[in-house]
C-alpha positions in Angstrom: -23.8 17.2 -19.5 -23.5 18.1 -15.7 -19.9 19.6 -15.1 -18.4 19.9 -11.6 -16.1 22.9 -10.5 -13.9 22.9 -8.2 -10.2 23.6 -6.5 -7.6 21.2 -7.9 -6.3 19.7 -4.6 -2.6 19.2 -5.2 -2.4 17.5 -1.0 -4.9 15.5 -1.1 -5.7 13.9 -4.8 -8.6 12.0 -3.9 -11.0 15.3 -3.5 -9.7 15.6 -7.1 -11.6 12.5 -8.4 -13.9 10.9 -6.0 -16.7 13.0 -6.7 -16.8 12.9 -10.4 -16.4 9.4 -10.8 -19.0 8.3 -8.1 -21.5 10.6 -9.6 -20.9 9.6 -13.0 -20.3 13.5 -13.8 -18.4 13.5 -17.2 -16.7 17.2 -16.8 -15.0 18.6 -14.3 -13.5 21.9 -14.7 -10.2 22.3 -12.4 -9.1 26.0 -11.0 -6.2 26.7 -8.8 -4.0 30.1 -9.3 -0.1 28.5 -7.7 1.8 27.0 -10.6 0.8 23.3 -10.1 3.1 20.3 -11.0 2.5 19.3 -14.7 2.8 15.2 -13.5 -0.1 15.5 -10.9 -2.4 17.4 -13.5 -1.5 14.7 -16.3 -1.9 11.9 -13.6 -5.7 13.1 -12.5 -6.7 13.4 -16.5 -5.3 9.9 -17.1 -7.1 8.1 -13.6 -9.7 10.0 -14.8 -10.1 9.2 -18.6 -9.1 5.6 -17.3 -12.7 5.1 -16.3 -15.0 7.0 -18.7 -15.3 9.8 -21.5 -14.3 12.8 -19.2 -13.7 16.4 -20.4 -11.1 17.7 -18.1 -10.6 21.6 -18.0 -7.9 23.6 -15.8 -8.5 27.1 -15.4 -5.6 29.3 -14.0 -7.1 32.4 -12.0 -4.8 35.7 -11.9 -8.0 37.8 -10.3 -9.7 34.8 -7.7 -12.5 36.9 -7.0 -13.7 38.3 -10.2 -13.1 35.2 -12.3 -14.8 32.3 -10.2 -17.9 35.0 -9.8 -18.2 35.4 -13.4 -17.3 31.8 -14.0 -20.8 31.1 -11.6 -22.7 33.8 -12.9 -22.2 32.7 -16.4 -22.4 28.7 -15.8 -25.3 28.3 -13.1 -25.7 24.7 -13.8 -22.4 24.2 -12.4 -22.3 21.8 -9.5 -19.5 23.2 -6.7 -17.5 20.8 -5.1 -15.5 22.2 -2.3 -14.1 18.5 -0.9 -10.5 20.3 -1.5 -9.1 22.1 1.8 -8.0 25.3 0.1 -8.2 28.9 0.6 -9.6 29.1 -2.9 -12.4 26.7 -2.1 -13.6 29.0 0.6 -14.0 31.7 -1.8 -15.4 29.3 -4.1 -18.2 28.5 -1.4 -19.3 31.8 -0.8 -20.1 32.6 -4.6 -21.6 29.3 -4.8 -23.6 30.6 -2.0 -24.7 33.4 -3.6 -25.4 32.1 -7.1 -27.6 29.1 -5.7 -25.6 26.4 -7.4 -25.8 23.0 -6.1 -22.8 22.4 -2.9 -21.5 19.0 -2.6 -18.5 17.5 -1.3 -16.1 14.7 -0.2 -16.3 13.3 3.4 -13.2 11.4 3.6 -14.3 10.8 7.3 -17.1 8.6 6.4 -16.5 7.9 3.2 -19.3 9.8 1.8 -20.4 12.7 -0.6 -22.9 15.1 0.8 -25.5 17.6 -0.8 -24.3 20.5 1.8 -27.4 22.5 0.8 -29.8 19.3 1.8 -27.6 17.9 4.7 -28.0 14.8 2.9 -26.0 12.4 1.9 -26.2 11.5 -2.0 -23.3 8.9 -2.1 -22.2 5.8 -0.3 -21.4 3.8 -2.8 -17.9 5.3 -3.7 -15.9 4.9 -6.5 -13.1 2.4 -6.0 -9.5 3.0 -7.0 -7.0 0.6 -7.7 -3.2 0.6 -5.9 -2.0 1.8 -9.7 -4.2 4.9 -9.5 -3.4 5.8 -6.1 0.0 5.8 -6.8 -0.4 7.2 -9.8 -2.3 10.4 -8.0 0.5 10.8 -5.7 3.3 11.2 -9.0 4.5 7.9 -8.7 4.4 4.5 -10.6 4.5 0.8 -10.3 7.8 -0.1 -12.1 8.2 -3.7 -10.9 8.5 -5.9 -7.8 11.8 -6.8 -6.3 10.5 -10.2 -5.1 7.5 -12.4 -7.2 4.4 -12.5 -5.5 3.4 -16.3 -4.8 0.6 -17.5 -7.2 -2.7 -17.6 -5.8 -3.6 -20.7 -7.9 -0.4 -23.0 -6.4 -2.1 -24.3 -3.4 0.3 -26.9 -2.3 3.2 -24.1 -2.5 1.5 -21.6 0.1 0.0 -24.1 2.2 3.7 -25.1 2.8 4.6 -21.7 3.0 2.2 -21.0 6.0 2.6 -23.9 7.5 6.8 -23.6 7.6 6.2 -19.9 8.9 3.8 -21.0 11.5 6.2 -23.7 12.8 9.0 -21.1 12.5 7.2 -18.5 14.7 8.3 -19.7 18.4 11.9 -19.2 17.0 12.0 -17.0 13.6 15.4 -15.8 14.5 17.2 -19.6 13.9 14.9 -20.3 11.3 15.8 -17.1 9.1 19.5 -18.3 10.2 19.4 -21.4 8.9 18.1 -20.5 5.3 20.9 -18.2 4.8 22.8 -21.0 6.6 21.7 -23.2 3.7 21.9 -20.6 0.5 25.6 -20.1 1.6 26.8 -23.5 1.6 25.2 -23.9 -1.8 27.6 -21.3 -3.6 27.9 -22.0 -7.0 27.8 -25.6 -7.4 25.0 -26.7 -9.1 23.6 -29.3 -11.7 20.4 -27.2 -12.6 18.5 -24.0 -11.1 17.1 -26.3 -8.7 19.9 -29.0 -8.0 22.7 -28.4 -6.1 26.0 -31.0 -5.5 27.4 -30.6 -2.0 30.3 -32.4 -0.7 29.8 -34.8 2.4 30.6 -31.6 5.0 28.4 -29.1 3.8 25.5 -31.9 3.6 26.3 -32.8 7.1 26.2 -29.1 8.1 22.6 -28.6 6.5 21.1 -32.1 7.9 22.8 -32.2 11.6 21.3 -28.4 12.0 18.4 -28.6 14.4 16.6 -26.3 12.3 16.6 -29.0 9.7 14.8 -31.6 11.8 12.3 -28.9 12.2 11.8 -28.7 8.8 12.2 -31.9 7.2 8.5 -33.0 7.1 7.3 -30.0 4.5 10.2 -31.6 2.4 11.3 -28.3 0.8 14.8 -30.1 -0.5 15.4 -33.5 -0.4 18.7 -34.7 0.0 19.7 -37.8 -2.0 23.5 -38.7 -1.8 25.2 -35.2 -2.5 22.6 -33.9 -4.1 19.9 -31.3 -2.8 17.0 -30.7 -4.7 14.3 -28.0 -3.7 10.6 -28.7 -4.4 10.2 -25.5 -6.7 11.1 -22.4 -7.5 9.1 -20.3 -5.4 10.7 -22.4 -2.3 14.3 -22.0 -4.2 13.5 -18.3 -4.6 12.8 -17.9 -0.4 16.3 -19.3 -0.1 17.8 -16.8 -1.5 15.6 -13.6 -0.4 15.5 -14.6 3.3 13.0 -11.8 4.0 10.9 -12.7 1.8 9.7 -15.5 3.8 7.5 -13.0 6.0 6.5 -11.1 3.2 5.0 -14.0 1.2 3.3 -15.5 3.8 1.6 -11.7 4.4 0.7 -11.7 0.6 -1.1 -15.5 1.1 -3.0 -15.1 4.3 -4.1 -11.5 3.2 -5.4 -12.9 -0.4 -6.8 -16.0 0.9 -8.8 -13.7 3.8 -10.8 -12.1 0.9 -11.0 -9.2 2.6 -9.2 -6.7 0.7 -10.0 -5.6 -3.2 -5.8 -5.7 -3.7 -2.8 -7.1 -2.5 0.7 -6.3 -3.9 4.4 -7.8 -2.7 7.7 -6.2 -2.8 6.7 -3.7 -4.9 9.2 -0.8 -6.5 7.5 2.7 -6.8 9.5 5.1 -9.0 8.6 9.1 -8.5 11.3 10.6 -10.1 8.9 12.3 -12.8 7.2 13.9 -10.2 10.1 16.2 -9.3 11.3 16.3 -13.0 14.8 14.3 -12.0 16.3 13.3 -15.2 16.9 10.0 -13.1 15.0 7.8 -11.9 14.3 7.6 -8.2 12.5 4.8 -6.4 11.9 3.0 -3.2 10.5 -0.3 -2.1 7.5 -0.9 0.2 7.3 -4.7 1.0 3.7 -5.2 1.2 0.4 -2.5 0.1 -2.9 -3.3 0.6 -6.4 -2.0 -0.5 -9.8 -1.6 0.6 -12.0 0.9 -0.6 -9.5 3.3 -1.0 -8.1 3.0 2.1 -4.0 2.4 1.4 -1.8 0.5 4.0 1.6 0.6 3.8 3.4 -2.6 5.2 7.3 -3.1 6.3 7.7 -6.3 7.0 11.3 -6.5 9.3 12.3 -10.3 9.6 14.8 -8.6 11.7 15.2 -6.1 13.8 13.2 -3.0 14.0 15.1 0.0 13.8 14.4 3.2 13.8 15.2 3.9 10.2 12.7 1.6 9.2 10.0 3.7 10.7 11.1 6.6 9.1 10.9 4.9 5.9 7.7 3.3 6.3 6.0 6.7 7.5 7.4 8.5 4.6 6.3 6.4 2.1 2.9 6.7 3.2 3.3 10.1 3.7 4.5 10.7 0.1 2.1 8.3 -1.8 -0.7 7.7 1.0 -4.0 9.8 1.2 -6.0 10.5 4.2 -7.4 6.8 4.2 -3.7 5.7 4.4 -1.9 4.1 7.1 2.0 2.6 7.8 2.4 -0.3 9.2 5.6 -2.3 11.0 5.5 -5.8 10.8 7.9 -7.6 12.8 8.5 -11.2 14.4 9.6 -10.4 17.8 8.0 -9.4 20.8 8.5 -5.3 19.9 6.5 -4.2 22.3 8.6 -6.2 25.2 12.0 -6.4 23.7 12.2 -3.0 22.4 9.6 -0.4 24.0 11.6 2.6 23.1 10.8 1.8 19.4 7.4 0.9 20.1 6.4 4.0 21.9 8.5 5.9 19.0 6.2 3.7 16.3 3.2 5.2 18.1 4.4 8.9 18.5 4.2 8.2 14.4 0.9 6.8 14.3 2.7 3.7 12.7 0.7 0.6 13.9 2.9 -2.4 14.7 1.9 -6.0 14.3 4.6 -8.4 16.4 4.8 -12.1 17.2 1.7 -12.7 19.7 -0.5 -11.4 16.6 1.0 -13.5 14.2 0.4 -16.6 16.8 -2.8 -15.8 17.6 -3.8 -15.7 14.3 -5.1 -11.6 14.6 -3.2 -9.7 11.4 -6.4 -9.8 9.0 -8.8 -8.6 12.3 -6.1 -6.3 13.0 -6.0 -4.7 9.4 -9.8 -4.7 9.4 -9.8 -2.4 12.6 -7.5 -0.1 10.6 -9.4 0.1 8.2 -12.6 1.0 9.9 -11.1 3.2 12.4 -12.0 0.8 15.0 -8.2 0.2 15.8 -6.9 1.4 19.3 -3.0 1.5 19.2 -2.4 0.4 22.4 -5.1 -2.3 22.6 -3.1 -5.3 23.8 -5.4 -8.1 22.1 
């Protein structure tokens, strides 16, 4: 069985399983000599062991030198990986150097592993991780989602949803006001979880709003006497979570592109583990998306776009992203216009922003693509 050494990269955890699970090596034999966190060495056994019959060793060095020469001298079939950015991997190098083992390593750049020996690259096929095992890598986990995600298979529910967002879009500001408008004159009356009795003023509150001519024709409620009714529960549940109008219609354009290997909603990461709390700790990112590897972080602000929330949305990246990983604001105003001092400060960040013209001209899923394949210029007015 071929075994890889290397450095256990406790920065970047995709040099920690990359290479072994797109070579199909079944044994990688860890070494690092600072106490590591017990979480992040459980979470690369389990991503790893998630995929095939690995043999997982960690070796703790007290005399670098001495022990990774012996470790080479004694093992020459080793194969060195040296994707991790360490001191130790230097050293690691120049034995391997010396003892003619095989060199290869990660090139997060391109996406490749390279034979450094041949110049050659021996991998472009890599191995694809799922959101879960990203996270997972970075000490965190997938506890729940604050919002549901919209089912994939109800057609006649997101095609309303997109078509109510892209009506809303030339004035998202009275249309978010008039839903929580509408959720607050319902209170508590109610004849079921999708019926609601109204006397005659709060009915002629809802139906005399201009908002509610807007509407009418994607009959989300229908008004019969003094009764409202919605359609569903999906459209009752974006009643009540006013944000997460922006946020579902994200999750159904982005799933129905086809472009990305995962989409996830709303979705609540807790880390307390990884700093041994005895409670937990979590946070909420509103929208993460996948493709091959590559993480994007999304904030979706109905509202608007404060600094805080690009804070949050670069730490959260920051904290469970990897190199391929990228923040992103998404907002429904003109950011760039109406607010340039955030804008330039979303920049200084490296936190792309998607606003209103991108949303009406239909450019969010090119715009994540040129993420994605480093094509994306942040100032590229499109």
């Amino acid at each position: 069985m071929t075994t890889i050494i290397k450095i256990f990269d406790d920065k970047e955890y995709l040099n920690n399983v990359l290479p072994p699970l797109t070579l199909d090596i079944r044994h990688v034999v860890f070494l690092y000599h600072h106490k590591q966190n017990k979480r992040h060495l459980k979470s690369t056994v389990d991503v790893l062991k998630r995929y095939g019959e690995f043999k997982v060793d960690f070796i703790e060095l007290k005399d670098d030198e001495k022990e990774i020469s012996d470790l080479l001298e004694e093992h020459q079939e080793f194969v060195v990986d040296i994707s991790a950015n360490r001191y130790l991997t230097m050293l690691l190098f120049e034995k391997a150097l010396r003892y003619k083992q095989p060199i290869i390593y990660y090139d997060s750049e391109e996406n490749v592993i390279k034979d450094y020996r041949k110049h050659q690259i021996i991998a472009k096929d890599i191995f694809k991780l799922s959101i879960t095992d990203l996270i997972e890598l970075s000490g965190g986990e997938i506890t729940m989602h604050m919002h549901a995600e919209p089912s994939t298979d109800d057609l006649k529910t997101n095609s309303i949803i997109k078509k109510v967002m892209q009506e809303a879009l030339n004035n998202y500001a009275g249309f978010i006001t008039y839903i929580q408008k509408v959720n607050h004159l319902l209170g508590s009356g109610k004849e079921n979880n999708l019926s609601y009795y109204l006397d005659q003023n709060k009915i002629e509150r809802i139906v005399n709003d201009p908002q509610y001519r807007i509407l009418a024709k994607y009959n989300l409620f229908k008004i019969e006497g003094r009764r409202l009714s919605f359609l569903n529960k999906t459209i009752r549940s974006l009643f009540q979570v006013s944000g997460s109008w922006l946020e579902s219609y994200l999750y159904i354009i982005l799933k129905e592109s086809g472009h990305y290997d995962e989409v996830m909603m709303s979705v609540i990461i807790d880390f307390s583990q990884s700093n041994n709390n005895e409670y937990p700790i979590t946070c909420e990112v509103d929208g993460i998306v996948l493709k091959d590897n590559h993480l994007l972080f999304i904030s979706s602000k109905s509202n608007k776009v404060e600094t805080d929330a690009l804070n949050e949305i670069k730490t959260h990246q920051e904290r469970f992203g990897n190199n391929l990983s990228h923040p992103i604001i998404c907002t429904l105003e003109d950011l760039s216009d109406k607010n340039p001092s955030i804008f330039l400060k979303a920049q200084g960040l490296k936190i792309v922003v998607i606003e209103k013209q991108h949303f009406q001209n239909n450019q969010v899923i090119m715009l994540l693509d040129k993420i994605i394949n480093n094509s994306y210029v942040y100032l590229n007015r499109l």
